[in-house]
Residue frames as a rotation matrix with the C-alpha (Angstrom) as fourth column:
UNK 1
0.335 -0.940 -0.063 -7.50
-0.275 -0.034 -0.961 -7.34
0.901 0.340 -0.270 -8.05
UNK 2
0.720 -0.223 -0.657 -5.57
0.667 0.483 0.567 -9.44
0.191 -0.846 0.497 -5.44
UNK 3
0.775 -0.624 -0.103 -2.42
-0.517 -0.719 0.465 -7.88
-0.365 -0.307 -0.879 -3.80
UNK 4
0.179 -0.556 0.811 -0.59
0.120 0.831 0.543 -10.81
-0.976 0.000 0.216 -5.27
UNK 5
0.293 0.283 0.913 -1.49
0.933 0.124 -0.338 -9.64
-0.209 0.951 -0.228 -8.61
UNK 6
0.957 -0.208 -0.201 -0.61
-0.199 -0.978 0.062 -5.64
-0.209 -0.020 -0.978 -7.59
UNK 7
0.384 -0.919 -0.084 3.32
0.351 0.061 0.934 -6.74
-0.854 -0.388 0.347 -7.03
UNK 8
0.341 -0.615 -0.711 6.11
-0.342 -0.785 0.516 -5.60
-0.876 0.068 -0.478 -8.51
UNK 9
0.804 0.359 -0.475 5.94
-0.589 0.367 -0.720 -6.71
-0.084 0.858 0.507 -11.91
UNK 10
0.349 -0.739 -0.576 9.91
-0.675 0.227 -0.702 -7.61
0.650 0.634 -0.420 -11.68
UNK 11
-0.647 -0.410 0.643 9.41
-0.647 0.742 -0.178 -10.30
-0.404 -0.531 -0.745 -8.96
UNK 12
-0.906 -0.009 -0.423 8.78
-0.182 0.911 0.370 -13.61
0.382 0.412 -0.827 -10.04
UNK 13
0.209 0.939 0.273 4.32
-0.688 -0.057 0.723 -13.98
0.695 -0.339 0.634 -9.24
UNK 14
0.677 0.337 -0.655 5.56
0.213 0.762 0.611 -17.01
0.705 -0.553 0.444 -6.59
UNK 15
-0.423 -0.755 -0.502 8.39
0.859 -0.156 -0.488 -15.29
0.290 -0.637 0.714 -4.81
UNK 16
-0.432 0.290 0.854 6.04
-0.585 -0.811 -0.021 -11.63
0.686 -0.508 0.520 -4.12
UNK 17
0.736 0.441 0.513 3.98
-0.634 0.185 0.751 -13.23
0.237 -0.878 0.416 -1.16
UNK 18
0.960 0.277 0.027 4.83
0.229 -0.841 0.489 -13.03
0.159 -0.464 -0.872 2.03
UNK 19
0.436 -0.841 -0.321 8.60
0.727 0.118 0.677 -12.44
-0.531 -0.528 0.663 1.89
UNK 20
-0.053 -0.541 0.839 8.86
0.873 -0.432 -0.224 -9.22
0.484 0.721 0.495 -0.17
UNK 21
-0.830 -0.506 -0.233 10.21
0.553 -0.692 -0.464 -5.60
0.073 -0.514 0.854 1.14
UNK 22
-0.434 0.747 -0.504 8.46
0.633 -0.145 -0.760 -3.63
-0.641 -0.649 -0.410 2.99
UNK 23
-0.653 -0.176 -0.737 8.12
-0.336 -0.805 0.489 -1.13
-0.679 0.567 0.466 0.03
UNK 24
-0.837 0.396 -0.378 7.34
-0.336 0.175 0.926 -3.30
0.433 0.901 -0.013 -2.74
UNK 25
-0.602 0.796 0.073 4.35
0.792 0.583 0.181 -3.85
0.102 0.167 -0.981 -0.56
UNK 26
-0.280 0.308 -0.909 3.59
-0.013 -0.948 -0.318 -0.38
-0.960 -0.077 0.270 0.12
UNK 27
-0.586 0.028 -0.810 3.75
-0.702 -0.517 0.490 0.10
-0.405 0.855 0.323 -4.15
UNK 28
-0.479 0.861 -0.175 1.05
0.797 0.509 0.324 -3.17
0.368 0.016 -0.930 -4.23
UNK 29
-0.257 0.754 -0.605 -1.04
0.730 -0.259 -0.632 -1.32
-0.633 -0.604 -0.484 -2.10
UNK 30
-0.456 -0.138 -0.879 -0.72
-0.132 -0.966 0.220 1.55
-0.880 0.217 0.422 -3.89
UNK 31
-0.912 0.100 -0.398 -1.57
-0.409 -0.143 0.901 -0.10
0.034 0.985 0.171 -6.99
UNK 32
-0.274 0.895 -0.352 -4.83
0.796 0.417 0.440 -2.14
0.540 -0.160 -0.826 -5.71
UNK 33
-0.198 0.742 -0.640 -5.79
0.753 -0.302 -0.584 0.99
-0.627 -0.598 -0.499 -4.33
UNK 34
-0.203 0.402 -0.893 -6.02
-0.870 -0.492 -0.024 3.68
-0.449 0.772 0.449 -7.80
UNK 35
-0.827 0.528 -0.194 -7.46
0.093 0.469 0.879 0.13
0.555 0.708 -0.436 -9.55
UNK 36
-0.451 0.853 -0.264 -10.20
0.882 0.471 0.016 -0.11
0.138 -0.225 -0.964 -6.87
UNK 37
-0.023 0.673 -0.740 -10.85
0.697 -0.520 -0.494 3.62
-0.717 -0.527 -0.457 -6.64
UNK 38
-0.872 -0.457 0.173 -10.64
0.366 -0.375 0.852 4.33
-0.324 0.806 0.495 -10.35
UNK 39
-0.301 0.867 0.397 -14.41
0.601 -0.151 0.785 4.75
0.740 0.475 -0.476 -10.91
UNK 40
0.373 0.855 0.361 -15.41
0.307 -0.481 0.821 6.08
0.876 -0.196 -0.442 -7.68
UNK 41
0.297 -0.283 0.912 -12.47
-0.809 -0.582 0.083 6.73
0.507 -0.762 -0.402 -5.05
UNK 42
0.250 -0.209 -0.946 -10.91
0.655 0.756 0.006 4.47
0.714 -0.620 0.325 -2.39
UNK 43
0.334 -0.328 0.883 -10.53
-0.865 -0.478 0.150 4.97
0.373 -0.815 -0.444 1.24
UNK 44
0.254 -0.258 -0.932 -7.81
0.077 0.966 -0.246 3.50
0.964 -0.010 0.265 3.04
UNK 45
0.552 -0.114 0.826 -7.58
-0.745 -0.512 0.427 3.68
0.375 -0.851 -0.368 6.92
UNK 46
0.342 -0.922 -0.183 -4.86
-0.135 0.145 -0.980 2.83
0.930 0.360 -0.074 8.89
UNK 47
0.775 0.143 0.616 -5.10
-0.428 -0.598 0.678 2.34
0.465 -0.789 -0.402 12.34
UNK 48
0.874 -0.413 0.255 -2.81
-0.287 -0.016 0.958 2.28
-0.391 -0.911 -0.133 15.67
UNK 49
0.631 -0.776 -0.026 0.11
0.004 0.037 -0.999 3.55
0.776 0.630 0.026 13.84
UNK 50
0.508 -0.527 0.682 1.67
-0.824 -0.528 0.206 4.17
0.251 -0.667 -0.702 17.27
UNK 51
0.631 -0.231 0.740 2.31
-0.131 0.909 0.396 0.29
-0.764 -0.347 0.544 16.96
UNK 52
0.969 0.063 -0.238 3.87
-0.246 0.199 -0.948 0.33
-0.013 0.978 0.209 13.80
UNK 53
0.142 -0.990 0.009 7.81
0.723 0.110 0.682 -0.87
-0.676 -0.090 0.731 13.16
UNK 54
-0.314 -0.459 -0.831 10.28
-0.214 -0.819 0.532 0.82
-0.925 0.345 0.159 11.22
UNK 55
-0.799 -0.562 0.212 8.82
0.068 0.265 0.962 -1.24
-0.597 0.783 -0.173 8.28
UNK 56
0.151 0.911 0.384 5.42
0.989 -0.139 -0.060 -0.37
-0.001 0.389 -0.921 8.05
UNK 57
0.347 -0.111 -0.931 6.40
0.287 -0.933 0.218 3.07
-0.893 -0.343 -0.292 9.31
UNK 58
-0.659 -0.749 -0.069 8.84
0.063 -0.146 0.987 2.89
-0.750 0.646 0.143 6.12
UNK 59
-0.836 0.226 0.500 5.83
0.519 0.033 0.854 1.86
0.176 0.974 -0.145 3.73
UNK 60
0.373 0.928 -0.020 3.15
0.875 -0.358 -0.326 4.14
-0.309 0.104 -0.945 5.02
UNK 61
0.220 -0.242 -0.945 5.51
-0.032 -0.970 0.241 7.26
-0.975 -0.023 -0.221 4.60
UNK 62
-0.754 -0.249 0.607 5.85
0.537 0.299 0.789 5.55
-0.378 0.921 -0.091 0.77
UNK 63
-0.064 0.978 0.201 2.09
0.966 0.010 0.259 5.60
0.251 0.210 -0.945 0.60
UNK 64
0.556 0.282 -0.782 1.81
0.545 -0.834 0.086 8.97
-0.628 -0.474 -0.617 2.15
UNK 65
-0.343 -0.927 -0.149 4.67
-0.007 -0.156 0.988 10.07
-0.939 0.340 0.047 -0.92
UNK 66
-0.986 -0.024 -0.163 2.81
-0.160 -0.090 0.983 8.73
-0.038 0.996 0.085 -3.73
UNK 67
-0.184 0.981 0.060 -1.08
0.951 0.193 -0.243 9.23
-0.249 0.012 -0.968 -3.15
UNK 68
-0.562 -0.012 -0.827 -1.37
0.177 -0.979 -0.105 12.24
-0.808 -0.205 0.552 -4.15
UNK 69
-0.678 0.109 -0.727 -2.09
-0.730 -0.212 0.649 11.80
-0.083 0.971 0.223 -7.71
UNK 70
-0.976 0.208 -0.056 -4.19
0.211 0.976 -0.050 8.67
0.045 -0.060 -0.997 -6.80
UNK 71
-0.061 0.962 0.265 -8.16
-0.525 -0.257 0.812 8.44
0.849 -0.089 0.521 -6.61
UNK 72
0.133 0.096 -0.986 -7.71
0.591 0.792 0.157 7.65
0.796 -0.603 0.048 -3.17
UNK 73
0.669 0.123 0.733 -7.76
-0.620 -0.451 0.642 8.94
0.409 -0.884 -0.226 0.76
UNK 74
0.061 -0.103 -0.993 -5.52
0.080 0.992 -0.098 7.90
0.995 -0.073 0.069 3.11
UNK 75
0.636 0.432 0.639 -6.87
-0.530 -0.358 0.769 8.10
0.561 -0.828 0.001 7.00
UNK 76
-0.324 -0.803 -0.500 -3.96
0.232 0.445 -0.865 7.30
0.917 -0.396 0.042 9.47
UNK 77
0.579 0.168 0.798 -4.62
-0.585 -0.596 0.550 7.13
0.568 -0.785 -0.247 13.24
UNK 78
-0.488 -0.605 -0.630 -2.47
0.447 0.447 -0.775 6.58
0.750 -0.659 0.053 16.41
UNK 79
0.659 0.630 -0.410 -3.17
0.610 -0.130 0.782 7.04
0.440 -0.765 -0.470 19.99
């Protein structure tokens, strides 16, 4: 599964790459990560959040919101 394929079902498949909110890519991720760790888990690491803007910052605290219920890990470091 691509991330291109994860998007938000209600954007148009040629308008989701690379100009969509910072969310709807957070809720891709999310979904290409419980398809790829449906059989056996997914780990997803994150590093040198301490670089991060307000808009990744915005979609990891998404991701960090709705993984819970996921077959997934998610490993965040900063310095």
């Amino acid at each position: 599964m691509s991330l291109a394929s994860a998007g938000p079902d209600w954007l148009p498949r040629q308008s989701r790459w690379p100009t969509l909110p910072h969310l709807a890519v957070a809720e891709a991720v999310l979904r290409l990560i419980t398809a790829a760790g449906h059989s056996r888990g997914c780990l997803l690491v994150l590093d040198d959040l301490h670089a991060a803007d307000a808009g990744t910052t915005a979609a990891v605290e998404y991701l960090m919101d709705n993984i819970a219920h996921q077959p997934a890990t998610l490993l965040l470091t900063a310095a």
